[in-house]
mmCIF entry with sequence, helices, sheets and N, C-alpha, C, O atoms, coordinates in Angstrom:
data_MODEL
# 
_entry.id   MODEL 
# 
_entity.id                         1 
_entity.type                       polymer 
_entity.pdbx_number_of_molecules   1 
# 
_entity_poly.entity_id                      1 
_entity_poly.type                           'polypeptide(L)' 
_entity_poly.nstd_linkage                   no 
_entity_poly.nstd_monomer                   no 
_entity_poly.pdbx_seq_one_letter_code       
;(UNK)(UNK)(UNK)(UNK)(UNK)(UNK)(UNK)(UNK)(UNK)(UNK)(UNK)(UNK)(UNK)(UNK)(UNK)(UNK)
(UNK)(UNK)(UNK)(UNK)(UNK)(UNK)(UNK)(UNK)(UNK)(UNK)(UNK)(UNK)(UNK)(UNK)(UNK)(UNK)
(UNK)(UNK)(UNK)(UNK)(UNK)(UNK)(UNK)(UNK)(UNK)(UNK)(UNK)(UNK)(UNK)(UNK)(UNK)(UNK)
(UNK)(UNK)(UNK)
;
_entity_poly.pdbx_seq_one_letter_code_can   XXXXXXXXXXXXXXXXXXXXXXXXXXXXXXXXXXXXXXXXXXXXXXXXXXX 
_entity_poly.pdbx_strand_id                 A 
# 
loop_
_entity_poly_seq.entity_id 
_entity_poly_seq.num 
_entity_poly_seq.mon_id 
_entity_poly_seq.hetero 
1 1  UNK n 
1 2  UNK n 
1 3  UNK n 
1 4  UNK n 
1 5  UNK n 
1 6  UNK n 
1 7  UNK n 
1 8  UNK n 
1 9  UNK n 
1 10 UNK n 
1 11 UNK n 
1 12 UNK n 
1 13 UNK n 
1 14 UNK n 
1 15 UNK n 
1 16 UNK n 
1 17 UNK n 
1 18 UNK n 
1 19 UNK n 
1 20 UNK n 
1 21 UNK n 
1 22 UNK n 
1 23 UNK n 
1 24 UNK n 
1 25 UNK n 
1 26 UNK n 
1 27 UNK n 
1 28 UNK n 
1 29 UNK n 
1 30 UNK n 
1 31 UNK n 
1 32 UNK n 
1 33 UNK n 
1 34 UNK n 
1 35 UNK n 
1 36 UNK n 
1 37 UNK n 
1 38 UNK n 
1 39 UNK n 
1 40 UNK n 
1 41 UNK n 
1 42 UNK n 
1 43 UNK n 
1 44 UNK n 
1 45 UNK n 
1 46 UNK n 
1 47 UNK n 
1 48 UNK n 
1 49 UNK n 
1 50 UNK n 
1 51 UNK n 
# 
_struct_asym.id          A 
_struct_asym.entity_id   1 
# 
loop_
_struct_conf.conf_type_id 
_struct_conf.id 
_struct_conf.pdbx_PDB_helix_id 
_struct_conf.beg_label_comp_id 
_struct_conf.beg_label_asym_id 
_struct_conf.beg_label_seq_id 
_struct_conf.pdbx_beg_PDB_ins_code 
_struct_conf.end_label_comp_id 
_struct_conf.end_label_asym_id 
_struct_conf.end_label_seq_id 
_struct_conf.pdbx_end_PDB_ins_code 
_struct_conf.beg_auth_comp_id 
_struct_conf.beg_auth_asym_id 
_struct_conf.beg_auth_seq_id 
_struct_conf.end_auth_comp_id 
_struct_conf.end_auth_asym_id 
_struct_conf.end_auth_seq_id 
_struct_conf.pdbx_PDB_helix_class 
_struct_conf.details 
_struct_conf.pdbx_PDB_helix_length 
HELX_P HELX_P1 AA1 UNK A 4  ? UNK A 6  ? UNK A 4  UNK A 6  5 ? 3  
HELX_P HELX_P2 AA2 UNK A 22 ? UNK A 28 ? UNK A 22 UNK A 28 1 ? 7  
HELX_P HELX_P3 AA3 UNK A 33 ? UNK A 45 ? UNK A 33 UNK A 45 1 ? 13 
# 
_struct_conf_type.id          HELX_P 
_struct_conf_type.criteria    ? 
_struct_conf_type.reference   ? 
# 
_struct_sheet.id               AA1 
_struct_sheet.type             ? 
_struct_sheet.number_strands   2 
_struct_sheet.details          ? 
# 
_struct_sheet_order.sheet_id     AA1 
_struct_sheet_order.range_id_1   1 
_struct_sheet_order.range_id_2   2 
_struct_sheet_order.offset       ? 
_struct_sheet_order.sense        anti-parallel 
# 
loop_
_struct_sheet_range.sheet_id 
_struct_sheet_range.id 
_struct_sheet_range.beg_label_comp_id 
_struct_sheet_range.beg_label_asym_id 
_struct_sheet_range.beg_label_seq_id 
_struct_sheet_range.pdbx_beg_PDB_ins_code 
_struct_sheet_range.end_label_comp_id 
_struct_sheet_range.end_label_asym_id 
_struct_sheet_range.end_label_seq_id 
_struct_sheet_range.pdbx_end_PDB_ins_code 
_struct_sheet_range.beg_auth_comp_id 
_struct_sheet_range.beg_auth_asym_id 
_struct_sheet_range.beg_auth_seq_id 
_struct_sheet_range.end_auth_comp_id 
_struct_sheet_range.end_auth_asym_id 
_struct_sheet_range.end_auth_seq_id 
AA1 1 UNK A 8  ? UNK A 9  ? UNK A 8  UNK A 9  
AA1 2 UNK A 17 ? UNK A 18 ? UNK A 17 UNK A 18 
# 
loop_
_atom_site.group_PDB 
_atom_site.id 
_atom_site.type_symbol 
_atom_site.label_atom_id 
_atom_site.label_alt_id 
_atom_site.label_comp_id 
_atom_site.label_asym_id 
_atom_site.label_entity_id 
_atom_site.label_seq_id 
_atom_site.pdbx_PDB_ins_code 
_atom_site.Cartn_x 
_atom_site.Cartn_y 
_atom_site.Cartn_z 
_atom_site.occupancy 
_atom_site.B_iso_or_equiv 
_atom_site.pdbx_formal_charge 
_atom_site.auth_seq_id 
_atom_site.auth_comp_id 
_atom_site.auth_asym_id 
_atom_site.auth_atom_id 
_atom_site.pdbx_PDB_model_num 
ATOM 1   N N  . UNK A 1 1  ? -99.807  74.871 -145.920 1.00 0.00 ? 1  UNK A N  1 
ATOM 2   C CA . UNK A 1 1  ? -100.193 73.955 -146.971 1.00 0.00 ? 1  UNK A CA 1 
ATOM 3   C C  . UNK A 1 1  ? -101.721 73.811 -147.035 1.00 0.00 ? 1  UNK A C  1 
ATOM 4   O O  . UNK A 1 1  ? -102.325 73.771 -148.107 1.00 0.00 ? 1  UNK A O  1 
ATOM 5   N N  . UNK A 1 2  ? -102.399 73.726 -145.668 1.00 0.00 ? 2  UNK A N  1 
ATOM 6   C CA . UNK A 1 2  ? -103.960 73.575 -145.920 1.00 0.00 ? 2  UNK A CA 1 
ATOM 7   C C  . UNK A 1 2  ? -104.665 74.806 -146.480 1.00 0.00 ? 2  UNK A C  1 
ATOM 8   O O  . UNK A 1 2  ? -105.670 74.681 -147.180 1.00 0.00 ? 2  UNK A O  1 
ATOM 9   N N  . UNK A 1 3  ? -104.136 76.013 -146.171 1.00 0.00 ? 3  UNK A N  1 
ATOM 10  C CA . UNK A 1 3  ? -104.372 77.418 -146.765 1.00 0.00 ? 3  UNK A CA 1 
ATOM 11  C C  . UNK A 1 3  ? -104.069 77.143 -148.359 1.00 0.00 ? 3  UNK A C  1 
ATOM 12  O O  . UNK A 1 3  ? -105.035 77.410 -149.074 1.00 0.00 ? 3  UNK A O  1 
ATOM 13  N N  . UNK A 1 4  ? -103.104 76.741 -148.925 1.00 0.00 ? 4  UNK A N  1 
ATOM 14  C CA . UNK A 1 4  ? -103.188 76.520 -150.224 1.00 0.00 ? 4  UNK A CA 1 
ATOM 15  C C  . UNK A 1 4  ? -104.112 75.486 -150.808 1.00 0.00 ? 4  UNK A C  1 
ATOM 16  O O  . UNK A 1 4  ? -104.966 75.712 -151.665 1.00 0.00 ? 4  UNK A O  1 
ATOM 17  N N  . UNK A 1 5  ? -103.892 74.526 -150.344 1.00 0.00 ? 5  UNK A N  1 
ATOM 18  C CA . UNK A 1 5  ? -104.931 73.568 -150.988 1.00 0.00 ? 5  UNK A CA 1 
ATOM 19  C C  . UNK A 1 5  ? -106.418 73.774 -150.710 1.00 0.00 ? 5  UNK A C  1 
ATOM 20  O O  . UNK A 1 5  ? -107.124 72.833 -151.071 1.00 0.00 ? 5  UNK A O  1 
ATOM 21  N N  . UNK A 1 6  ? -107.161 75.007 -150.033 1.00 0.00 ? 6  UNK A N  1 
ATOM 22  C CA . UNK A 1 6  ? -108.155 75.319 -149.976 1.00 0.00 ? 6  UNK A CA 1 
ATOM 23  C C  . UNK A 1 6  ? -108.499 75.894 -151.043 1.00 0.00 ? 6  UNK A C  1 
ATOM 24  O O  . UNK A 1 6  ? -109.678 76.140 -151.300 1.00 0.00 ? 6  UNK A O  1 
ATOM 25  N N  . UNK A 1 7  ? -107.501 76.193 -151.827 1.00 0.00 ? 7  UNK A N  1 
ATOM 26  C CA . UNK A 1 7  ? -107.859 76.943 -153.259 1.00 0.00 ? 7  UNK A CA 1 
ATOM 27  C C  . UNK A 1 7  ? -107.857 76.247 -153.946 1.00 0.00 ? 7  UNK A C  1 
ATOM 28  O O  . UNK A 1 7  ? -108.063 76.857 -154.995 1.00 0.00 ? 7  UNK A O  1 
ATOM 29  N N  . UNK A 1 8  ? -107.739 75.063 -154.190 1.00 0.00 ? 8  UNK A N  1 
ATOM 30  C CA . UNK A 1 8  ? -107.311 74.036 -155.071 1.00 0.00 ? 8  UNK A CA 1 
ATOM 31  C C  . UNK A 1 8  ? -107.949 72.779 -155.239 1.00 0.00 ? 8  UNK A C  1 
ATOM 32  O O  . UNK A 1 8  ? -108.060 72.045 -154.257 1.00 0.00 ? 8  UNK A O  1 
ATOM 33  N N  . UNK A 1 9  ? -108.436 72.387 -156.478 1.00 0.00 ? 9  UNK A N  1 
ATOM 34  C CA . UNK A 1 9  ? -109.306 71.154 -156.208 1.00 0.00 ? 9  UNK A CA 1 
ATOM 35  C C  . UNK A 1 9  ? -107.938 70.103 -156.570 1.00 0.00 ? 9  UNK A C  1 
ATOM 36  O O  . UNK A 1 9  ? -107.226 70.173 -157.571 1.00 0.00 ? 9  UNK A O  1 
ATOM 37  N N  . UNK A 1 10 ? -107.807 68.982 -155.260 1.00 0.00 ? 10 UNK A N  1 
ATOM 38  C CA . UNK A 1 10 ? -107.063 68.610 -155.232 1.00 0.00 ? 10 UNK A CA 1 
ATOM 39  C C  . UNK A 1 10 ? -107.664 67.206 -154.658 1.00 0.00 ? 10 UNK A C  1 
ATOM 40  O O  . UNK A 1 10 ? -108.511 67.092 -153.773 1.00 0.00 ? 10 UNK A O  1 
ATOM 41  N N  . UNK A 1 11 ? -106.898 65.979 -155.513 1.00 0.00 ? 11 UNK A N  1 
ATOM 42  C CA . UNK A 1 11 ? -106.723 64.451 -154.798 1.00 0.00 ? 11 UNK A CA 1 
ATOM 43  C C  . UNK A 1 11 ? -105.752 63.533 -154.717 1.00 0.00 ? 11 UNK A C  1 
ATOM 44  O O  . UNK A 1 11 ? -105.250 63.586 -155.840 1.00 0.00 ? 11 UNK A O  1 
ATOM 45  N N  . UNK A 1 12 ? -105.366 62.999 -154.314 1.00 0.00 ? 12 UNK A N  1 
ATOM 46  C CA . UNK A 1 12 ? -103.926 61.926 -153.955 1.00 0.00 ? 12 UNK A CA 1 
ATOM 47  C C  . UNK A 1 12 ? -103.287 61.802 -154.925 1.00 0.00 ? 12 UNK A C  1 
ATOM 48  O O  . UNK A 1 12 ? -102.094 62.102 -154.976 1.00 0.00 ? 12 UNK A O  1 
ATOM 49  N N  . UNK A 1 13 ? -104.190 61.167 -156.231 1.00 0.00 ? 13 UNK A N  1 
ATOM 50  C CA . UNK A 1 13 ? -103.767 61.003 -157.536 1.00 0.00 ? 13 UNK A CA 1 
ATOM 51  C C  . UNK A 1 13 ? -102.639 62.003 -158.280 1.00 0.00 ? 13 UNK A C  1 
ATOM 52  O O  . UNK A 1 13 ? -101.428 61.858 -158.446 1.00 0.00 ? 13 UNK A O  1 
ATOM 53  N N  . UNK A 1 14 ? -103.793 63.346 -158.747 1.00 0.00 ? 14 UNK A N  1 
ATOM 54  C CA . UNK A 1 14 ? -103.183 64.245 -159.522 1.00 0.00 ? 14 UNK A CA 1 
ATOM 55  C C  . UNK A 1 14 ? -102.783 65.139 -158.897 1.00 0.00 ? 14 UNK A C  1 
ATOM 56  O O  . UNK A 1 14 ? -102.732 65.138 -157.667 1.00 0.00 ? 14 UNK A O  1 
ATOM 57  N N  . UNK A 1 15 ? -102.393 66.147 -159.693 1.00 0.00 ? 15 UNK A N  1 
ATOM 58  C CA . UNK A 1 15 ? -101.681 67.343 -159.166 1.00 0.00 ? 15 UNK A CA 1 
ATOM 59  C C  . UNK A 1 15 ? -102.648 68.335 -158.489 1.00 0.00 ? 15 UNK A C  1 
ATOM 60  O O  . UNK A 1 15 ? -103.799 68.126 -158.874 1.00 0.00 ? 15 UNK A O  1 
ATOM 61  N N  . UNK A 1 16 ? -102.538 69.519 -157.453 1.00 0.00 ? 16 UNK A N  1 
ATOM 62  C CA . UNK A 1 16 ? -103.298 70.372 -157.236 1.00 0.00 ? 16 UNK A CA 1 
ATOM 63  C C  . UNK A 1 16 ? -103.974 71.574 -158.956 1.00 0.00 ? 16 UNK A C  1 
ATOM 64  O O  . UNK A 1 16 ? -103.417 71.873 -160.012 1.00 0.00 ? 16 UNK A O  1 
ATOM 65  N N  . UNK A 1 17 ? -105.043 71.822 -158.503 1.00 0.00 ? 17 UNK A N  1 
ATOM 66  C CA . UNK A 1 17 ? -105.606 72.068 -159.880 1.00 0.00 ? 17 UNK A CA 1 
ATOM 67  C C  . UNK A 1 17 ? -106.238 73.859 -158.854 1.00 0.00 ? 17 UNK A C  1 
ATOM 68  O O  . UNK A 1 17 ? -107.016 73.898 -157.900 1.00 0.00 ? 17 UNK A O  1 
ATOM 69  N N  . UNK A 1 18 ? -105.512 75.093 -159.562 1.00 0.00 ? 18 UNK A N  1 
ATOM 70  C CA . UNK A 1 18 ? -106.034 75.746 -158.641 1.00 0.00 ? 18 UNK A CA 1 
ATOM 71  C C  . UNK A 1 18 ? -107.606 76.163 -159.285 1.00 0.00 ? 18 UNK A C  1 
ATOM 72  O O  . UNK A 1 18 ? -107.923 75.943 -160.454 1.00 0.00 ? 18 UNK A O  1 
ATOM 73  N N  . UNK A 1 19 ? -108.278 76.647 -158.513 1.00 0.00 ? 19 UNK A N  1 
ATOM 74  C CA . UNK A 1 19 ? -109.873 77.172 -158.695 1.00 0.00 ? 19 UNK A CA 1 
ATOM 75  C C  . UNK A 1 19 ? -110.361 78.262 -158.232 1.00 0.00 ? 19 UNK A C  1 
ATOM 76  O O  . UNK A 1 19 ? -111.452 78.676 -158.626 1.00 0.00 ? 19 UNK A O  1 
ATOM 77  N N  . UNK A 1 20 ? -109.412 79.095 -157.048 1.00 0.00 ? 20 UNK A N  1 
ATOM 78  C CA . UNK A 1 20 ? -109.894 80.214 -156.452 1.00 0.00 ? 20 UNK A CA 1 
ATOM 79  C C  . UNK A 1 20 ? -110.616 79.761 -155.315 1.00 0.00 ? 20 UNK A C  1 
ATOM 80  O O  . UNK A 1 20 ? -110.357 78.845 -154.534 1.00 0.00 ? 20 UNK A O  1 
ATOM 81  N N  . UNK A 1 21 ? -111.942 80.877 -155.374 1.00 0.00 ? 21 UNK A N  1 
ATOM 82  C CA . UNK A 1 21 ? -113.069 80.730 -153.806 1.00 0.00 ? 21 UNK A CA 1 
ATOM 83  C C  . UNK A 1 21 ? -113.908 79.980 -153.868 1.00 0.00 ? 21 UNK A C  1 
ATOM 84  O O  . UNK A 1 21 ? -114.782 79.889 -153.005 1.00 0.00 ? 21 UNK A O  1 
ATOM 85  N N  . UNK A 1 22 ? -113.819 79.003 -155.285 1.00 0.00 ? 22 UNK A N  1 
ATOM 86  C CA . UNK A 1 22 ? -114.952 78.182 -155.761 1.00 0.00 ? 22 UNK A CA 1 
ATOM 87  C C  . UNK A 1 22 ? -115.194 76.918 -154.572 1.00 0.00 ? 22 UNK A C  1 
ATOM 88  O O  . UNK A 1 22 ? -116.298 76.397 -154.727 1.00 0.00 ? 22 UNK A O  1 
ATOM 89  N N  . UNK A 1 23 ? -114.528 76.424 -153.616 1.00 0.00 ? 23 UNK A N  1 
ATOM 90  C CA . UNK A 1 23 ? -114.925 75.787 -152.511 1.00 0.00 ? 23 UNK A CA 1 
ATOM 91  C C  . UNK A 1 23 ? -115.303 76.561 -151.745 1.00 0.00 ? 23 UNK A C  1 
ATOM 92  O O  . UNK A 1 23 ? -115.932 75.796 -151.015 1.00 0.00 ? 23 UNK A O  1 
ATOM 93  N N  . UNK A 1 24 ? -115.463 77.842 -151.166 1.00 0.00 ? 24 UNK A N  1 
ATOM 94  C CA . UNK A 1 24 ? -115.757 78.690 -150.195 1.00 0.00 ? 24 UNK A CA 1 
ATOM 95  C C  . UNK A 1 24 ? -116.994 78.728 -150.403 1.00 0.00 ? 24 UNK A C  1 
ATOM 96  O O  . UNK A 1 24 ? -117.744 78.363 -149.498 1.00 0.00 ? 24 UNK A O  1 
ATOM 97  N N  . UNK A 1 25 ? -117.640 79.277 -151.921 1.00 0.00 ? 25 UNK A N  1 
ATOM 98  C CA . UNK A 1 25 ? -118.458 79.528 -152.616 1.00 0.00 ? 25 UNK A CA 1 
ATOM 99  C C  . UNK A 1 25 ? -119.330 78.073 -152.465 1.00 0.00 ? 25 UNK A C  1 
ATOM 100 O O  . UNK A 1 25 ? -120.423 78.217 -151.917 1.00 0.00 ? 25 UNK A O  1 
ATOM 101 N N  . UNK A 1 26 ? -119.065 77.038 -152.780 1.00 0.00 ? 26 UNK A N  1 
ATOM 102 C CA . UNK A 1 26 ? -120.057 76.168 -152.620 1.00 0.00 ? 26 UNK A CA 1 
ATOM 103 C C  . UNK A 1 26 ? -120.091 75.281 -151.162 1.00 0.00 ? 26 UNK A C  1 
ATOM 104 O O  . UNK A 1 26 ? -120.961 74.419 -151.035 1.00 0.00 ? 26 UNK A O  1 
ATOM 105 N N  . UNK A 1 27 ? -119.330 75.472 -150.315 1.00 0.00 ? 27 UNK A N  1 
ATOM 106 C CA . UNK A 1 27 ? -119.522 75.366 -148.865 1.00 0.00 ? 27 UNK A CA 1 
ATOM 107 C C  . UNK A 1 27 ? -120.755 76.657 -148.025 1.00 0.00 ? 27 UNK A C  1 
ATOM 108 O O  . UNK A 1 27 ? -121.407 76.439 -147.005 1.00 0.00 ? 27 UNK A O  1 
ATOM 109 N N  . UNK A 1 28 ? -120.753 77.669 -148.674 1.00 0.00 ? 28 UNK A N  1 
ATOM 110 C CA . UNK A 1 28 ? -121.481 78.480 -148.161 1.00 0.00 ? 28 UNK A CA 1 
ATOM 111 C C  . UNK A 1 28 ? -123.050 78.273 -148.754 1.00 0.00 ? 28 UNK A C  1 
ATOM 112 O O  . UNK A 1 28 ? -124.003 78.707 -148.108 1.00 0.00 ? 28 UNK A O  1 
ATOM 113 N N  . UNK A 1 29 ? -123.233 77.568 -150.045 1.00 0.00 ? 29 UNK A N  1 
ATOM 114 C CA . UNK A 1 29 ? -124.331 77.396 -150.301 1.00 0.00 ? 29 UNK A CA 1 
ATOM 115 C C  . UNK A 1 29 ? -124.914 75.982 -150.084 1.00 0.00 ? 29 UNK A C  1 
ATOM 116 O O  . UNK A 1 29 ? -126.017 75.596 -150.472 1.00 0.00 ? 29 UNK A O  1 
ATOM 117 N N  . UNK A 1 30 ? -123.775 75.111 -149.239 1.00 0.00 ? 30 UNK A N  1 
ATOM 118 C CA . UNK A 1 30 ? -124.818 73.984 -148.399 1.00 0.00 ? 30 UNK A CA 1 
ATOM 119 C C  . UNK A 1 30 ? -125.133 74.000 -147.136 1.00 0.00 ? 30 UNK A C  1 
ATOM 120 O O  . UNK A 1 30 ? -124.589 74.171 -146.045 1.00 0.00 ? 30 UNK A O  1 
ATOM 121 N N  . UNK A 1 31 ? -126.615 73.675 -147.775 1.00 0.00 ? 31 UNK A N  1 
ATOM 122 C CA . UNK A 1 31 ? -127.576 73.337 -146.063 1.00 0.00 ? 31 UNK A CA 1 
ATOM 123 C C  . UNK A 1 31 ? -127.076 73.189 -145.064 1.00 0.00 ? 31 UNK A C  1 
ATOM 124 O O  . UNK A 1 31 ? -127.250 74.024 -144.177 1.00 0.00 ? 31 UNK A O  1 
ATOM 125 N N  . UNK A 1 32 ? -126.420 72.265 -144.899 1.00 0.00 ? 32 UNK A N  1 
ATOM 126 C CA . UNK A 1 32 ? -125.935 70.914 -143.852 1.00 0.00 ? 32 UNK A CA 1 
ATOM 127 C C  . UNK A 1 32 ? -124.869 71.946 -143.188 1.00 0.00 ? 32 UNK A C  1 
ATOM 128 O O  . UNK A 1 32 ? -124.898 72.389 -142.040 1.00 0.00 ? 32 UNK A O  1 
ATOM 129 N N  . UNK A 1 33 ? -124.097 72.164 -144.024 1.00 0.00 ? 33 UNK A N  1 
ATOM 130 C CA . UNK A 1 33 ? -122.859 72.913 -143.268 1.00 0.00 ? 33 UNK A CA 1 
ATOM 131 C C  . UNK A 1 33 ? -123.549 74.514 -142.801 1.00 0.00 ? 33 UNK A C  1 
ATOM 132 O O  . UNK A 1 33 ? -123.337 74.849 -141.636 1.00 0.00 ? 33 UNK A O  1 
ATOM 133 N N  . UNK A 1 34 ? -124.070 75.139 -143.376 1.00 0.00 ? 34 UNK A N  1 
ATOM 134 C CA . UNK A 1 34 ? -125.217 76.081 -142.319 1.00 0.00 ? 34 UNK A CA 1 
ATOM 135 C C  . UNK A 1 34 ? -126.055 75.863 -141.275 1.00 0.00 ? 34 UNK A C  1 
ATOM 136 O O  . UNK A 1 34 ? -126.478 76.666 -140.443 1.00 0.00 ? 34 UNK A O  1 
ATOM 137 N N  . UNK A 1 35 ? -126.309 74.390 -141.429 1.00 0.00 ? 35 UNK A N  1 
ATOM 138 C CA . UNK A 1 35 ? -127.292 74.132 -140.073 1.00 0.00 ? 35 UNK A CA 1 
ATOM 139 C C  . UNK A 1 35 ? -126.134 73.896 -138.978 1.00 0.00 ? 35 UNK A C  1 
ATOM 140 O O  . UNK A 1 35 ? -126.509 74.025 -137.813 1.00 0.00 ? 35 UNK A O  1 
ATOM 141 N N  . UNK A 1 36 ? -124.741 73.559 -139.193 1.00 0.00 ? 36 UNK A N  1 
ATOM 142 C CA . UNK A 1 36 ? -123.795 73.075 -138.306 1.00 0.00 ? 36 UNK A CA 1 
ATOM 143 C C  . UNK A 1 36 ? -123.071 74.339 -137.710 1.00 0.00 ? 36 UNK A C  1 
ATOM 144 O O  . UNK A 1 36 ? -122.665 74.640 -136.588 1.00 0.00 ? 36 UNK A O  1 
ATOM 145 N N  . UNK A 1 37 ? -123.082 74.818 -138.678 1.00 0.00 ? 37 UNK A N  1 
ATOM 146 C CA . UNK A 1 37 ? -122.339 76.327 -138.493 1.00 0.00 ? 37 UNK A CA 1 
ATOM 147 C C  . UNK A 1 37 ? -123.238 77.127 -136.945 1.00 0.00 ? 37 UNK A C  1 
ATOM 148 O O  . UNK A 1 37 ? -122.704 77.488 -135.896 1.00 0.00 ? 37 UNK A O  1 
ATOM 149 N N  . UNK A 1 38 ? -124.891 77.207 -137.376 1.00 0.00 ? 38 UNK A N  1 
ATOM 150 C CA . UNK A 1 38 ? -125.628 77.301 -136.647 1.00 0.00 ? 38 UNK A CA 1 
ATOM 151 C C  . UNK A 1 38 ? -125.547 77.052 -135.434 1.00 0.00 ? 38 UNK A C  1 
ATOM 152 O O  . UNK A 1 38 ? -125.597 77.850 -134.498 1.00 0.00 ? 38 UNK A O  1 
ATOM 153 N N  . UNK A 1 39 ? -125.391 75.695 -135.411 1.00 0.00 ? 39 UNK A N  1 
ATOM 154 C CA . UNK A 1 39 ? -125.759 74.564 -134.386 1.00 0.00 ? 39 UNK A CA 1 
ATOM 155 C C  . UNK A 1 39 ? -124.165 75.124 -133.266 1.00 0.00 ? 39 UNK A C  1 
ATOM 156 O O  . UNK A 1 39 ? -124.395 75.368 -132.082 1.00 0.00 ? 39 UNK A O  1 
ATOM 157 N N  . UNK A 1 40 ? -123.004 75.234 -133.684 1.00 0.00 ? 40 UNK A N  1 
ATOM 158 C CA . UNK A 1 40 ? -122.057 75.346 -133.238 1.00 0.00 ? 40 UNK A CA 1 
ATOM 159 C C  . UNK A 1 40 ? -121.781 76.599 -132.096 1.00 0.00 ? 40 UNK A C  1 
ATOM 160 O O  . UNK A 1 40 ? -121.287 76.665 -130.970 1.00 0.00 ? 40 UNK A O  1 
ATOM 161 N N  . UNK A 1 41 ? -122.450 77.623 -133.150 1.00 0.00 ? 41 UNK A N  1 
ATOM 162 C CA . UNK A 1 41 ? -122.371 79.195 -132.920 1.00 0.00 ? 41 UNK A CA 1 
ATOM 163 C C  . UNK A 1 41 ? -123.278 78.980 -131.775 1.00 0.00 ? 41 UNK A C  1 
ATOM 164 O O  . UNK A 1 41 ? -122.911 79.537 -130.741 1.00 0.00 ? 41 UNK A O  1 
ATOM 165 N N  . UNK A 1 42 ? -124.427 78.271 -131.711 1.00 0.00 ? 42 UNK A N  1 
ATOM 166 C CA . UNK A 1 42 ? -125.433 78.337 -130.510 1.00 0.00 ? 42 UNK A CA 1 
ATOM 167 C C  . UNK A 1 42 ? -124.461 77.885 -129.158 1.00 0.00 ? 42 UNK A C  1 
ATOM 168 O O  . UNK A 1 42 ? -124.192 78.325 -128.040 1.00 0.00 ? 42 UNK A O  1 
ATOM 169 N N  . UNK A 1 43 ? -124.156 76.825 -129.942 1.00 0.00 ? 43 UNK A N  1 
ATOM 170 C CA . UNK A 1 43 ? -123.310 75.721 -128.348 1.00 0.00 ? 43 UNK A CA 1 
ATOM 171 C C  . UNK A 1 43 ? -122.765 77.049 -127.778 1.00 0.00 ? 43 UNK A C  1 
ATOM 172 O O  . UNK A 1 43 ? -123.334 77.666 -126.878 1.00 0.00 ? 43 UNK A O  1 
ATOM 173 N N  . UNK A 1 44 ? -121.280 77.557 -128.549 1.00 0.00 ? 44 UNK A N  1 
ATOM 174 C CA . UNK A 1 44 ? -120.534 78.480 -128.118 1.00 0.00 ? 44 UNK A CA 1 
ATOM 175 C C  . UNK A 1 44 ? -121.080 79.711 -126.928 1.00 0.00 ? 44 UNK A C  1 
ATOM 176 O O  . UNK A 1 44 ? -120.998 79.988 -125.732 1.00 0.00 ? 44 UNK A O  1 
ATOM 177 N N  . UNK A 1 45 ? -121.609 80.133 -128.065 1.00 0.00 ? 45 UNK A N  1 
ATOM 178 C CA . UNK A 1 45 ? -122.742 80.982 -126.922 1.00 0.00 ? 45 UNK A CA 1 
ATOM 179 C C  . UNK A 1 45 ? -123.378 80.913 -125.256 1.00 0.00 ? 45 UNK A C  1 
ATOM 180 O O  . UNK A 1 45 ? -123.499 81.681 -124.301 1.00 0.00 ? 45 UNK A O  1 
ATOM 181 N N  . UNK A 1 46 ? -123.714 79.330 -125.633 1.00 0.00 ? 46 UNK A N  1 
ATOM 182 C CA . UNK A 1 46 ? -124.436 78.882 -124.346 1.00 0.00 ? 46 UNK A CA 1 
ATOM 183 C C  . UNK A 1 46 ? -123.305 78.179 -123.326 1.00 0.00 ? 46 UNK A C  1 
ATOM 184 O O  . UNK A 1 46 ? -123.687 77.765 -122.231 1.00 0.00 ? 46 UNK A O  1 
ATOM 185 N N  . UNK A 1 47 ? -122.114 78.077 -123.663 1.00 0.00 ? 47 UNK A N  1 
ATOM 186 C CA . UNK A 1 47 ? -121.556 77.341 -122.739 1.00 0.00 ? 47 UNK A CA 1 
ATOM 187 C C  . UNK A 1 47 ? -120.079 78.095 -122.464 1.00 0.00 ? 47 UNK A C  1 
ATOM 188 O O  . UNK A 1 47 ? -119.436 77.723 -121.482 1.00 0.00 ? 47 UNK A O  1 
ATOM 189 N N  . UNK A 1 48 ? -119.515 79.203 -123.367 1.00 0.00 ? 48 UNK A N  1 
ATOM 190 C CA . UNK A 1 48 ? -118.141 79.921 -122.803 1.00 0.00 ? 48 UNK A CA 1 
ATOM 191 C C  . UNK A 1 48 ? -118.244 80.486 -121.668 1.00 0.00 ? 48 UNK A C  1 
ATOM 192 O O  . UNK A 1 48 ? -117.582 80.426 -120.632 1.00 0.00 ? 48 UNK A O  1 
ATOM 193 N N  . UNK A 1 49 ? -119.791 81.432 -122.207 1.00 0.00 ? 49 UNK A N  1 
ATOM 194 C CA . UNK A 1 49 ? -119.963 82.352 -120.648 1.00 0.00 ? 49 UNK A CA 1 
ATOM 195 C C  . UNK A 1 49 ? -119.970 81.829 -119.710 1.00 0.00 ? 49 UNK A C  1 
ATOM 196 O O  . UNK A 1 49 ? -119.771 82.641 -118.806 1.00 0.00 ? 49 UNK A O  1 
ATOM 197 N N  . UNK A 1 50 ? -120.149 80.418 -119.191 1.00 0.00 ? 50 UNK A N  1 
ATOM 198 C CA . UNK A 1 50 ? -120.562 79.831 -118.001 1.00 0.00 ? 50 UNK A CA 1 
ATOM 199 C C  . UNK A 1 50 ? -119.314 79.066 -117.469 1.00 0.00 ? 50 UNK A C  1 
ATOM 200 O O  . UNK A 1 50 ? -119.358 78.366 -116.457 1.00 0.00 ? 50 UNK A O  1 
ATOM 201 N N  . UNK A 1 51 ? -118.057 79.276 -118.322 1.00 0.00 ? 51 UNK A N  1 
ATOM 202 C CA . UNK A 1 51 ? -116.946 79.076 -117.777 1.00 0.00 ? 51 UNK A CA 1 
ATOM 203 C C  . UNK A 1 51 ? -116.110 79.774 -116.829 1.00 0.00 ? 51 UNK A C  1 
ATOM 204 O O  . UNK A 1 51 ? -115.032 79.291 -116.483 1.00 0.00 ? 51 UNK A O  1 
# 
C-alpha cells in the first residue's frame, strides 16, 4: 500500500489522485532532504565498519 500511494497525491479526505514520479521528482530537488540523505550516508559509513 505505501508503494502505491507513493505514486499518488493522496489525503484522508479524498480519494488517491495518481501522479506518477512527480513526488520522487520533487523530493530529489529539495535541499533539506539532500543534506539528510548526505548526513545519513556519512553516519553509515563511519559507524557499520566498526561493528
Amino acid at each position: 500500500m505505501s508503494l502505491y500511494l507513493s505514486f499518488t497525491q493522496y489525503n484522508i479526505i479524498s480519494s488517491p489522485i495518481f501522479i506518477g514520479l512527480e513526488n520522487f521528482q520533487q523530493i530529489l530537488r529539495d535541499e533539506v532532504f539532500r543534506q539528510s540523505a548526505k548526513v545519513s550516508l556519512l553516519y553509515v559509513l563511519m559507524t557499520v565498519p566498526t561493528c
